[in-house]
mmCIF file of the C-alpha atoms, coordinates in Angstrom:
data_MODEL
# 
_entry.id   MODEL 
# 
loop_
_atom_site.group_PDB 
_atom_site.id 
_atom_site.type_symbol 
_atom_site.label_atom_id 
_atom_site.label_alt_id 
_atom_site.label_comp_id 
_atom_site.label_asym_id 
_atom_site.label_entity_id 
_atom_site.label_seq_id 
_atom_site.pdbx_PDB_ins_code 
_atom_site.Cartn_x 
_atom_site.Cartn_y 
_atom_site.Cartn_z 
_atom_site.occupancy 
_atom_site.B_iso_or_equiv 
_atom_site.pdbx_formal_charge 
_atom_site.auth_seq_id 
_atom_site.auth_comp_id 
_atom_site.auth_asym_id 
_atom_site.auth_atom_id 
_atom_site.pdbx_PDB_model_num 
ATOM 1   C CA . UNK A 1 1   ? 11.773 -13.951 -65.560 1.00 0.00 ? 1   UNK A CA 1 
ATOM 2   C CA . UNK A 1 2   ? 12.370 -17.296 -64.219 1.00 0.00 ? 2   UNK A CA 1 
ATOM 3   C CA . UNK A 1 3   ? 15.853 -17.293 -64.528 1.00 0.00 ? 3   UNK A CA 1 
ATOM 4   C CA . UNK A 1 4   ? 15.688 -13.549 -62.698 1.00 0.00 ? 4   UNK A CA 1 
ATOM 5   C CA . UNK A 1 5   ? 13.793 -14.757 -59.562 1.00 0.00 ? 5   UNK A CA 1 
ATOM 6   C CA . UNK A 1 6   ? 16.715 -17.803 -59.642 1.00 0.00 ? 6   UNK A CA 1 
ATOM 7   C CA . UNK A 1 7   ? 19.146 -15.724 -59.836 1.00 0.00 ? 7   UNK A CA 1 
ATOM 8   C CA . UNK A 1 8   ? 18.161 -13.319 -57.104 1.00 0.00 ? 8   UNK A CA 1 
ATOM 9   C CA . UNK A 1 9   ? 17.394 -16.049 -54.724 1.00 0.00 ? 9   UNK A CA 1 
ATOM 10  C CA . UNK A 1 10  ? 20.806 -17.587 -55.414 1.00 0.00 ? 10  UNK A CA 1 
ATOM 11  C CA . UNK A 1 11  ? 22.314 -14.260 -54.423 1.00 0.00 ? 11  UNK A CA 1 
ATOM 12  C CA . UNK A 1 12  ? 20.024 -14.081 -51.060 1.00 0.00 ? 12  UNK A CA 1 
ATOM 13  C CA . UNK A 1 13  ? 21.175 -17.091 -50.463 1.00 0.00 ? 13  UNK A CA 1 
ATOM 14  C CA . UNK A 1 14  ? 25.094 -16.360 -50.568 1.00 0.00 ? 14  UNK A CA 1 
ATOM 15  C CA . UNK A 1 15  ? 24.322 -13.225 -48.506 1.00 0.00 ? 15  UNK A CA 1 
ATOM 16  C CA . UNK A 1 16  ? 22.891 -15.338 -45.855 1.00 0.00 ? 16  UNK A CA 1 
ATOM 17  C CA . UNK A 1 17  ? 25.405 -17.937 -46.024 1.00 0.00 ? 17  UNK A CA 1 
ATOM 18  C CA . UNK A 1 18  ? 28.465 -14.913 -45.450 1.00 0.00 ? 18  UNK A CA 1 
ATOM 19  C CA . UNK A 1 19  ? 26.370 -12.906 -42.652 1.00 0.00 ? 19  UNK A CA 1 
ATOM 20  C CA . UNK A 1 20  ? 26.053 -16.172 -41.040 1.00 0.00 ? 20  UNK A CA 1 
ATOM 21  C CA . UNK A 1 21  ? 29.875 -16.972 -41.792 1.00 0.00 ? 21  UNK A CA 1 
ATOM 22  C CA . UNK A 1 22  ? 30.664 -13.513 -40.360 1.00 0.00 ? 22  UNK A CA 1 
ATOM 23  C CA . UNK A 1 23  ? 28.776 -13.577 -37.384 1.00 0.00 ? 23  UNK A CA 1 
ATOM 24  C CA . UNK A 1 24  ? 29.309 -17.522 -36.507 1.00 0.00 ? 24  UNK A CA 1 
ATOM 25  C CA . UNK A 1 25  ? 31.524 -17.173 -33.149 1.00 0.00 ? 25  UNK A CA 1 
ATOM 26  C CA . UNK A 1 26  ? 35.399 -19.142 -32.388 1.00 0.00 ? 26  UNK A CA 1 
ATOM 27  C CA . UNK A 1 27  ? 35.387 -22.298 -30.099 1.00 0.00 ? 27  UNK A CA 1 
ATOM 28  C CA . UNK A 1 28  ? 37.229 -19.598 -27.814 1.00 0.00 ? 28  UNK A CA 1 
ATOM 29  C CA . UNK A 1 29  ? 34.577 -16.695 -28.315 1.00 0.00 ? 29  UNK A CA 1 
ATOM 30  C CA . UNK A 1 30  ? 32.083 -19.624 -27.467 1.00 0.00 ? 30  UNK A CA 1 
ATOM 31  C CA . UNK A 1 31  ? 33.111 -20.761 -23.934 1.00 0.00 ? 31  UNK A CA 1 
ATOM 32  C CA . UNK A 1 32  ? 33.690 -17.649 -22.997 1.00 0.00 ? 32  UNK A CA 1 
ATOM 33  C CA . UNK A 1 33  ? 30.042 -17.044 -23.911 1.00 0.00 ? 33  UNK A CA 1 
ATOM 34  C CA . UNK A 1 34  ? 28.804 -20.428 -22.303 1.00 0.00 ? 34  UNK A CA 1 
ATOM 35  C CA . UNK A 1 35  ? 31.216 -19.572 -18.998 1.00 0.00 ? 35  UNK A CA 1 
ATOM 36  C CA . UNK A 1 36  ? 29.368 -16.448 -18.728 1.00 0.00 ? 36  UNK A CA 1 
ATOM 37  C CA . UNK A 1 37  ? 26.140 -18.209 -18.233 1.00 0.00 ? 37  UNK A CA 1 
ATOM 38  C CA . UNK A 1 38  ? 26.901 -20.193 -15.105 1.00 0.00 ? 38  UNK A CA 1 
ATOM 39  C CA . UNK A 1 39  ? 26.286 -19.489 -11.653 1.00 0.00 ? 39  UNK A CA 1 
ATOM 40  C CA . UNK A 1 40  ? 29.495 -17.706 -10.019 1.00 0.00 ? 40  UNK A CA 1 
ATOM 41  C CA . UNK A 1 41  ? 30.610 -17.442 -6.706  1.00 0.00 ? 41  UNK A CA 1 
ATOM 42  C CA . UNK A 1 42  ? 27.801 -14.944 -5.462  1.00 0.00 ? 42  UNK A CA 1 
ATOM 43  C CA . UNK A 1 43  ? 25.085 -17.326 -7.009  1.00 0.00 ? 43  UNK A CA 1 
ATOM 44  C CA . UNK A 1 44  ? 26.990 -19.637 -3.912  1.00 0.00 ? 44  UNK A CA 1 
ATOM 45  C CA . UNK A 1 45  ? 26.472 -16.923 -1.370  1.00 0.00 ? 45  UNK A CA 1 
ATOM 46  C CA . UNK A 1 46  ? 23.270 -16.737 -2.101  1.00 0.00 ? 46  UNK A CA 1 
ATOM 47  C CA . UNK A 1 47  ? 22.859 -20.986 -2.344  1.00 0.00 ? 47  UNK A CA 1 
ATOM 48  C CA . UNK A 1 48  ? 24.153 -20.398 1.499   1.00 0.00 ? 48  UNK A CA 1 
ATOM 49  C CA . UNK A 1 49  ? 20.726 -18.718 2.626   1.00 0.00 ? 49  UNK A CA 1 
ATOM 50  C CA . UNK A 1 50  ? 18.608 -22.743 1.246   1.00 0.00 ? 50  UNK A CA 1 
ATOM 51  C CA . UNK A 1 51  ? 16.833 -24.200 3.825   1.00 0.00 ? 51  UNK A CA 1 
ATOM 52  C CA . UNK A 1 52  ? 13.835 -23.965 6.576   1.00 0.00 ? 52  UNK A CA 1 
ATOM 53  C CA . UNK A 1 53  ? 14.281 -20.765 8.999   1.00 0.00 ? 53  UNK A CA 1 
ATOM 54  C CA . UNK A 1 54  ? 12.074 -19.214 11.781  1.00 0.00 ? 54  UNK A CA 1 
ATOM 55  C CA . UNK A 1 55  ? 11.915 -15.684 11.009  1.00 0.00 ? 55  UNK A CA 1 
ATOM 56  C CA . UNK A 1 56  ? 11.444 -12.326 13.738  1.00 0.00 ? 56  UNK A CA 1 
ATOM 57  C CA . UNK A 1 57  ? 9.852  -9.267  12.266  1.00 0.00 ? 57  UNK A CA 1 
ATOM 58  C CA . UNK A 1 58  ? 9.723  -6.272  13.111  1.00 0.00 ? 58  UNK A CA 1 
ATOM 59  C CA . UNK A 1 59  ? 7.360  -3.584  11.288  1.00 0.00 ? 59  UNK A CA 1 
ATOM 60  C CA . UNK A 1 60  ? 8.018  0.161   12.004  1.00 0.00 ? 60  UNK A CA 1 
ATOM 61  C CA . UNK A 1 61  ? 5.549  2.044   10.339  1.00 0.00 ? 61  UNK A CA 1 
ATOM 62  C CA . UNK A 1 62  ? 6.011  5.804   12.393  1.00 0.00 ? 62  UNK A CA 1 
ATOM 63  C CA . UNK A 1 63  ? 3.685  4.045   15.514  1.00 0.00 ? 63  UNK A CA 1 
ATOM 64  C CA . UNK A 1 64  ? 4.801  2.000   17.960  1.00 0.00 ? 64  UNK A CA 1 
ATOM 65  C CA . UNK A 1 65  ? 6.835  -0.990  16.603  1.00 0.00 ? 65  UNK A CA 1 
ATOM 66  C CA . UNK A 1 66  ? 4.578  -4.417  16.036  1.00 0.00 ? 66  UNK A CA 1 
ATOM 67  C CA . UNK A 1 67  ? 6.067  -7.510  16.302  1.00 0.00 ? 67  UNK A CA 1 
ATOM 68  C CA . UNK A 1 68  ? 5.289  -10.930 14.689  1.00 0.00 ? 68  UNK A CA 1 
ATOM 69  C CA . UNK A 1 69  ? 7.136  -14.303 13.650  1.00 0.00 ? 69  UNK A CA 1 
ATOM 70  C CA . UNK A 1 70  ? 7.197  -16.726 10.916  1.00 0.00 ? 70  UNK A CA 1 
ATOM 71  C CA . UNK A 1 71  ? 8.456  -19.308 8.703   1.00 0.00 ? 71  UNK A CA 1 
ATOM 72  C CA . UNK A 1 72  ? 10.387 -19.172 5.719   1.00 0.00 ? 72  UNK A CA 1 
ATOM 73  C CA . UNK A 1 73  ? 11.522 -22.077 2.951   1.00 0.00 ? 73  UNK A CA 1 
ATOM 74  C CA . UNK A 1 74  ? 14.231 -20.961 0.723   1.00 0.00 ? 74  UNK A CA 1 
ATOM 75  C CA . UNK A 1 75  ? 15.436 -22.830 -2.425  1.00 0.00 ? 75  UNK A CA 1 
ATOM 76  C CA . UNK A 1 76  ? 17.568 -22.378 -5.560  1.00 0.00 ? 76  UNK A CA 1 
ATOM 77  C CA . UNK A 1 77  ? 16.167 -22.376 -9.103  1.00 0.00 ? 77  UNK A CA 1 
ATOM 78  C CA . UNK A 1 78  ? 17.471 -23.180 -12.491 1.00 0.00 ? 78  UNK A CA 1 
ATOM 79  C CA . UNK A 1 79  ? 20.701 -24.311 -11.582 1.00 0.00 ? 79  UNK A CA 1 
ATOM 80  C CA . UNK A 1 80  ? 21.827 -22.528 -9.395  1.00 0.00 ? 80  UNK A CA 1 
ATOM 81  C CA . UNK A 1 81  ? 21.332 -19.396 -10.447 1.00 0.00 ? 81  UNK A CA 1 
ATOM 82  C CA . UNK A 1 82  ? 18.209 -17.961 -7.955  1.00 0.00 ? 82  UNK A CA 1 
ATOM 83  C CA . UNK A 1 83  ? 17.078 -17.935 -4.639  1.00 0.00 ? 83  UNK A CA 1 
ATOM 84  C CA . UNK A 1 84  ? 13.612 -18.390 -4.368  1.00 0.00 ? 84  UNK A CA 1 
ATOM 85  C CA . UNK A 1 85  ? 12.360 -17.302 -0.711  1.00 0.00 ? 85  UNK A CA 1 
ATOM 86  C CA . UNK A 1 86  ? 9.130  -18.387 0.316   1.00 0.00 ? 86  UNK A CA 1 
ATOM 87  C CA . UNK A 1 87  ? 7.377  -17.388 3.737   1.00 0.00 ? 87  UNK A CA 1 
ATOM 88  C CA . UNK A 1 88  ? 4.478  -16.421 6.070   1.00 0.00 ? 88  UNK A CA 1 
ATOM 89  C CA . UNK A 1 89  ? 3.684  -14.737 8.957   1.00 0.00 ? 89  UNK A CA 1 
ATOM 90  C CA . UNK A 1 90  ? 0.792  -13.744 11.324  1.00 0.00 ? 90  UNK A CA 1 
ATOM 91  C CA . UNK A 1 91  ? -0.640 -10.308 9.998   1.00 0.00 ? 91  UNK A CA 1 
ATOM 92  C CA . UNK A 1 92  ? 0.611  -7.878  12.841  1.00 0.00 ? 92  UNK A CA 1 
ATOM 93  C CA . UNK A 1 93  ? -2.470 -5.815  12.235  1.00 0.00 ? 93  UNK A CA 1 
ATOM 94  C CA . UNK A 1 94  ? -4.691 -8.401  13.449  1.00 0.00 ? 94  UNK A CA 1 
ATOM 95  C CA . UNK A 1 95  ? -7.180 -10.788 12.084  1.00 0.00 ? 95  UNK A CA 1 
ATOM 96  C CA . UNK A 1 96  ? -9.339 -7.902  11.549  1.00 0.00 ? 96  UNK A CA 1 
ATOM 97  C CA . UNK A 1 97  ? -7.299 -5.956  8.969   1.00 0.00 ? 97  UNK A CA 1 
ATOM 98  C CA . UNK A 1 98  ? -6.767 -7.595  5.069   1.00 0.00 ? 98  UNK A CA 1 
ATOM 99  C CA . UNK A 1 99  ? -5.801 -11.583 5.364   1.00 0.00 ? 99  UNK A CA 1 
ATOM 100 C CA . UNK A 1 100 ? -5.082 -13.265 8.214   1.00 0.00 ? 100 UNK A CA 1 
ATOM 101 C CA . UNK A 1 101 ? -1.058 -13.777 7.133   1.00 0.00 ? 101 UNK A CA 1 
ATOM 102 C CA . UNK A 1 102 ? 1.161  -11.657 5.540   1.00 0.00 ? 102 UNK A CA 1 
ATOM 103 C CA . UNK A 1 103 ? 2.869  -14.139 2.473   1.00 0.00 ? 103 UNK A CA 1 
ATOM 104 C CA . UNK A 1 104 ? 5.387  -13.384 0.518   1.00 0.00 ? 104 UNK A CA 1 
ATOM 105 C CA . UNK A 1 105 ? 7.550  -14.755 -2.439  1.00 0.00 ? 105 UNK A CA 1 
ATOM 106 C CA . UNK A 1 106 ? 11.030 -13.036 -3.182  1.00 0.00 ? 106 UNK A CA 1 
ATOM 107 C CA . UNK A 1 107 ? 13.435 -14.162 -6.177  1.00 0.00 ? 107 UNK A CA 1 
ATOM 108 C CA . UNK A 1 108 ? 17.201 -13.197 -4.925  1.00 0.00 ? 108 UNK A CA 1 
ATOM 109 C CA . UNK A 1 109 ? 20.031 -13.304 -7.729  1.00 0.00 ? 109 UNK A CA 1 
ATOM 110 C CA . UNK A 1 110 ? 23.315 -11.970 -9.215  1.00 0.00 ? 110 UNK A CA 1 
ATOM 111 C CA . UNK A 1 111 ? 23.276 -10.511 -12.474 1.00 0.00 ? 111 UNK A CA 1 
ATOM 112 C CA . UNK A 1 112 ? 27.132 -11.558 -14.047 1.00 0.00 ? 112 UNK A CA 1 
ATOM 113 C CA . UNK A 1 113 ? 26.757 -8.658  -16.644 1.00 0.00 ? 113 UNK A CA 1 
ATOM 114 C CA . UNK A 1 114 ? 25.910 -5.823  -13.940 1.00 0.00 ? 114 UNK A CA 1 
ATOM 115 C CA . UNK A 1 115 ? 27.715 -7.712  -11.015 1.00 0.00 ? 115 UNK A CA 1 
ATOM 116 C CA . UNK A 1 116 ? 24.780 -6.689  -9.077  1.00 0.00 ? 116 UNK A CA 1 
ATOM 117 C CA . UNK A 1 117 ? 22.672 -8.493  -6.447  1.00 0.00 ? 117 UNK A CA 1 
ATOM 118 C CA . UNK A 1 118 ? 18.433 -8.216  -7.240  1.00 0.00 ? 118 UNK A CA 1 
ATOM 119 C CA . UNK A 1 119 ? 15.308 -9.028  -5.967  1.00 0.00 ? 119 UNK A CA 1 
ATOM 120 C CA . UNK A 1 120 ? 12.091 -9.450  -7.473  1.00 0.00 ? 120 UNK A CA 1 
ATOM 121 C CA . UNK A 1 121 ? 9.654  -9.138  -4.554  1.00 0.00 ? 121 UNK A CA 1 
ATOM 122 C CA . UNK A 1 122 ? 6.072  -9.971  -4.160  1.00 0.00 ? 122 UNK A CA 1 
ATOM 123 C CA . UNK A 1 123 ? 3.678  -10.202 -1.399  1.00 0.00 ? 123 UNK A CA 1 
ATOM 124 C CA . UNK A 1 124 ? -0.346 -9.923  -0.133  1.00 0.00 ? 124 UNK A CA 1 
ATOM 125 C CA . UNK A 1 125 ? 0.520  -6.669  0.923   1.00 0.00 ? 125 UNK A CA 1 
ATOM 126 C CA . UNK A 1 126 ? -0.317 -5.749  -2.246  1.00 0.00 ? 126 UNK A CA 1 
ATOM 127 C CA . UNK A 1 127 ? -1.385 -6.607  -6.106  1.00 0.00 ? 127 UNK A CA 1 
ATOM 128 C CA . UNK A 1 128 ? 2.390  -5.111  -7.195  1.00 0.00 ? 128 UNK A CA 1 
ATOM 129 C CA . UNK A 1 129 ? 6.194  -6.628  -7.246  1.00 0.00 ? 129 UNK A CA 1 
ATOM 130 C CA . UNK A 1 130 ? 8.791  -4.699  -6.193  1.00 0.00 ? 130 UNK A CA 1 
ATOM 131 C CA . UNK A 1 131 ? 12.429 -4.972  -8.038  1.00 0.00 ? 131 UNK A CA 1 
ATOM 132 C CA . UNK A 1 132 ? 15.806 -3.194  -6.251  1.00 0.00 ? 132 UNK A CA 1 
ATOM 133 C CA . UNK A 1 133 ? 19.741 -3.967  -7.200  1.00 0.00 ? 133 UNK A CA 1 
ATOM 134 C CA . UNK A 1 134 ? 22.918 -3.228  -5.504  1.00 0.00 ? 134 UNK A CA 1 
ATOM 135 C CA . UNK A 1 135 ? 26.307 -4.195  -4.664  1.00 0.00 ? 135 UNK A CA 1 
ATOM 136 C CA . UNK A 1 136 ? 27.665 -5.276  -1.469  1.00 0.00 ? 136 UNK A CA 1 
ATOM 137 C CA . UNK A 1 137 ? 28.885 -2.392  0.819   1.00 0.00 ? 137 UNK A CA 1 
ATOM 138 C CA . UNK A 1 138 ? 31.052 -4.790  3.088   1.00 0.00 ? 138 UNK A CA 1 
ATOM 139 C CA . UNK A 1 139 ? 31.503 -8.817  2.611   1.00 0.00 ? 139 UNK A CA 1 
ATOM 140 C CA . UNK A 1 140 ? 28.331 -9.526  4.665   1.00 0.00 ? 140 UNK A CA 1 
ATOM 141 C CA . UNK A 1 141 ? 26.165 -6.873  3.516   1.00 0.00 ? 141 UNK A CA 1 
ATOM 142 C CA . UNK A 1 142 ? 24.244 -6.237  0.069   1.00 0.00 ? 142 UNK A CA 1 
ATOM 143 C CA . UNK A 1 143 ? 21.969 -3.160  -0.475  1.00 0.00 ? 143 UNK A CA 1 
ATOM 144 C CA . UNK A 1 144 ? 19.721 -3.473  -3.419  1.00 0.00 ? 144 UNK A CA 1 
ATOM 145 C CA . UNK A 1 145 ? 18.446 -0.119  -4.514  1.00 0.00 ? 145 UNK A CA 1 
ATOM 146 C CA . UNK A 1 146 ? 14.996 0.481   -6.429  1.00 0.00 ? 146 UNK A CA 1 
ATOM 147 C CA . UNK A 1 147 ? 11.815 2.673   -6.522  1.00 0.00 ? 147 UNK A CA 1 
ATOM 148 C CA . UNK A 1 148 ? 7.976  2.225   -7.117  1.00 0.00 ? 148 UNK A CA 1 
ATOM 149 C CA . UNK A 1 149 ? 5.040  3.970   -7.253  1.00 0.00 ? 149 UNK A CA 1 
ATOM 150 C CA . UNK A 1 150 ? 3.275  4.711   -3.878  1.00 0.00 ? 150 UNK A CA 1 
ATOM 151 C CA . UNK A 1 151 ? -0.575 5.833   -3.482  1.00 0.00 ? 151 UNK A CA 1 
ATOM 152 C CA . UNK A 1 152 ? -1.109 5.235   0.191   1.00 0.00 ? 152 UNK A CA 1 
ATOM 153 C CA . UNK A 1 153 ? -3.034 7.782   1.789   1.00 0.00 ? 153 UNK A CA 1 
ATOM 154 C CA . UNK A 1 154 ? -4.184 8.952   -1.469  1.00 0.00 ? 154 UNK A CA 1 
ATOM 155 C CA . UNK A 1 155 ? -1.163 10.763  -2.357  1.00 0.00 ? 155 UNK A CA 1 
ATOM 156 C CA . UNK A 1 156 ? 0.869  9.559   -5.466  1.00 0.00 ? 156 UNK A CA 1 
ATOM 157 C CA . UNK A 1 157 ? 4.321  9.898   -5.068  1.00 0.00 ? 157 UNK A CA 1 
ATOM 158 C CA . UNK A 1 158 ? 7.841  7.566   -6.175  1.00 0.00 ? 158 UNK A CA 1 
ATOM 159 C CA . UNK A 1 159 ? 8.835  5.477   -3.321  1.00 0.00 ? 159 UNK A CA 1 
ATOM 160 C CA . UNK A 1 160 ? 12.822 5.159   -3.115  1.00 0.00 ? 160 UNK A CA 1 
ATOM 161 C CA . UNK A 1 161 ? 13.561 2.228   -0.574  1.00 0.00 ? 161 UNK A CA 1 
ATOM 162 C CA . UNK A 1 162 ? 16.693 -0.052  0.056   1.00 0.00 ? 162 UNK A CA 1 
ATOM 163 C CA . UNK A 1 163 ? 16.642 -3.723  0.151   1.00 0.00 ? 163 UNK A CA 1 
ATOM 164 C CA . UNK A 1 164 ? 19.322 -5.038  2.839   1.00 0.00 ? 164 UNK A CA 1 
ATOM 165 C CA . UNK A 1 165 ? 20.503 -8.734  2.957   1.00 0.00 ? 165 UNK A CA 1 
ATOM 166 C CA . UNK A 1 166 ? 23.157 -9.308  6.256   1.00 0.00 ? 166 UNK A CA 1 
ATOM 167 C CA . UNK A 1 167 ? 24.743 -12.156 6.549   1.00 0.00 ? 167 UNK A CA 1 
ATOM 168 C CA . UNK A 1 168 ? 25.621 -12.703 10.039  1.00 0.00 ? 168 UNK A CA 1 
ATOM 169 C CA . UNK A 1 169 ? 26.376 -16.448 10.747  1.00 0.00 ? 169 UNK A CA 1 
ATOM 170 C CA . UNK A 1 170 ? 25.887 -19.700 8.890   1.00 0.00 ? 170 UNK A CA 1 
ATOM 171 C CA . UNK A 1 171 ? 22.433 -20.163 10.566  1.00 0.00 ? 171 UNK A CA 1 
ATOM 172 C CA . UNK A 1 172 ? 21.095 -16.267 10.904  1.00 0.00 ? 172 UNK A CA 1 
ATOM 173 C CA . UNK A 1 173 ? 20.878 -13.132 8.383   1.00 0.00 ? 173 UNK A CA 1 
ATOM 174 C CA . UNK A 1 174 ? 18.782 -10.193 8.407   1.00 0.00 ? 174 UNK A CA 1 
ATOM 175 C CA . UNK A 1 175 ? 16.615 -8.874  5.987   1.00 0.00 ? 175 UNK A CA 1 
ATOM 176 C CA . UNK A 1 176 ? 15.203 -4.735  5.957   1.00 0.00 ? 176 UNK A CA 1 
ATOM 177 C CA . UNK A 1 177 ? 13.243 -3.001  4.540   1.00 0.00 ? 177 UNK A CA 1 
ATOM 178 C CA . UNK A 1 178 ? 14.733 0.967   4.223   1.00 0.00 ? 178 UNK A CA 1 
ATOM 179 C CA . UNK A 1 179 ? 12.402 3.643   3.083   1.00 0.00 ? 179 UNK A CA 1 
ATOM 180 C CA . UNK A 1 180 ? 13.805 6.927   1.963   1.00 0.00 ? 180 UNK A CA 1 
ATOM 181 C CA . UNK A 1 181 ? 11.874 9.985   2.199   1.00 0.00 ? 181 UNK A CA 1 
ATOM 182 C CA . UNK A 1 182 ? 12.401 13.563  1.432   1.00 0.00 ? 182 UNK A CA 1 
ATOM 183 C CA . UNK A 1 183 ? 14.387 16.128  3.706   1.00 0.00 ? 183 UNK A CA 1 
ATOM 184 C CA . UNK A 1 184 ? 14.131 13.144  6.295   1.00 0.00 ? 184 UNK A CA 1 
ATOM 185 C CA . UNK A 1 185 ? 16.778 10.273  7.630   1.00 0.00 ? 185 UNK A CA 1 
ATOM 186 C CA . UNK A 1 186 ? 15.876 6.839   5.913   1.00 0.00 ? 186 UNK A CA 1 
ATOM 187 C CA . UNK A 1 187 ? 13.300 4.519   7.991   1.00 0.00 ? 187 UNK A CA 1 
ATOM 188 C CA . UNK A 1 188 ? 13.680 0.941   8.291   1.00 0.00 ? 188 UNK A CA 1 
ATOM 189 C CA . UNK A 1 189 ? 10.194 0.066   7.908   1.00 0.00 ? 189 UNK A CA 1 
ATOM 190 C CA . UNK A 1 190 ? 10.478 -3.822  8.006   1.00 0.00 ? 190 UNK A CA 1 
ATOM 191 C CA . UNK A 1 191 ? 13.307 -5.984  10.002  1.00 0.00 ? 191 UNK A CA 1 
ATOM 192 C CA . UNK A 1 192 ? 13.676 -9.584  9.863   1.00 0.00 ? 192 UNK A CA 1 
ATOM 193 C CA . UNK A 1 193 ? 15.634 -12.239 12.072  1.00 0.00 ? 193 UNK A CA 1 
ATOM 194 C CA . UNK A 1 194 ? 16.159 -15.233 10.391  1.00 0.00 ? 194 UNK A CA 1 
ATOM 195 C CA . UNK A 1 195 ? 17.297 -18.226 12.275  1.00 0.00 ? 195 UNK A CA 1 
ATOM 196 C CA . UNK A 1 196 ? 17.762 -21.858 10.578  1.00 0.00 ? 196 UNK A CA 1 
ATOM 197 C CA . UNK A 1 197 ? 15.562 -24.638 11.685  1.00 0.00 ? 197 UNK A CA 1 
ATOM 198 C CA . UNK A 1 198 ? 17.763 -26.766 13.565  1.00 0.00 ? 198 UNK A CA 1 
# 
């Protein structure tokens, strides 16, 4: 019995010890693996956007526009390899109507295995996040597509939006907010200036 169990272990053993031989990658195989890890040039573009800005936004919600500014602080995470943009702004809605500011946290990156842009966004709009991806459609513009559920009104529905990052100069990009409903032309429900802090 004894010298089963040793024998069967011994052959677990040299099963482990191939698969492991097998699998075990090339020096080559290796960087390639560890290159593929780092931040590339579009984790730079994005690097571009650190910094304090003033912000202008616009909310278009089918009434008359309302208007508000703010301040933003954005900063790269983890090497390199995420924005993290942090901001506030007076609630448009007044004092009156949920908090006092409207805060928000978004997490901007590049995904080297898709080549797409994302965004995780949160903010005290809501108790949700938000996630979108997309490609650039010209060399200063990225839309980021997603979806989520929406239940204002009551109604339960999937909300398709666009996420739009424009770069326009070293110290100003834009940043919308595109909603896309049915058998009507996309709204741009939220537009933001930004202009670095000089």
């Amino acid at each position: 019995m004894i010298r089963r169990v040793a024998l069967l272990s011994l052959t677990c053993l040299s099963l482990a010890v191939a698969a492991s031989a097998q699998s075990q990658p090339s020096p080559e195989e290796m960087k390639k693996m560890l290159d593929a890890m780092k931040p590339a040039t579009e984790h730079q573009e994005l690097a571009a956007l650190a910094g304090q800005w003033t912000q202008e936004v616009t909310y278009s919600m089918g009434g008359a526009p309302m208007k508000t500014t703010g301040t933003v602080i954005n900063r790269m995470i983890l090497g390199g390899r995420f924005l993290v943009s942090e901001g506030s702004s007076p609630n448009p809605a007044g004092p009156g109507l949920g908090d006092a500011s409207v805060d928000f946290t978004s997490i901007y990156g590049f995904d080297r295995r898709t080549k797409q842009f994302t965004i995780v966004g949160l903010d005290t709009l809501g108790t949700y996040y938000v996630t979108a991806a997309g490609t650039k459609t010209d060399p200063r513009t990225i839309v980021m597509r997603g979806e989520t559920q929406d239940d204002h009104g009551g109604v339960k529905e999937i909300r398709k939006y666009d996420m739009v990052l424009k770069f326009v100069d070293a110290d100003t990009y834009v940043s919308e907010i595109i909603f896309h409903f049915a058998g009507r032309a996309p709204q741009t429900v939220v537009s933001i200036t930004h202009r670095r802090k000089k």
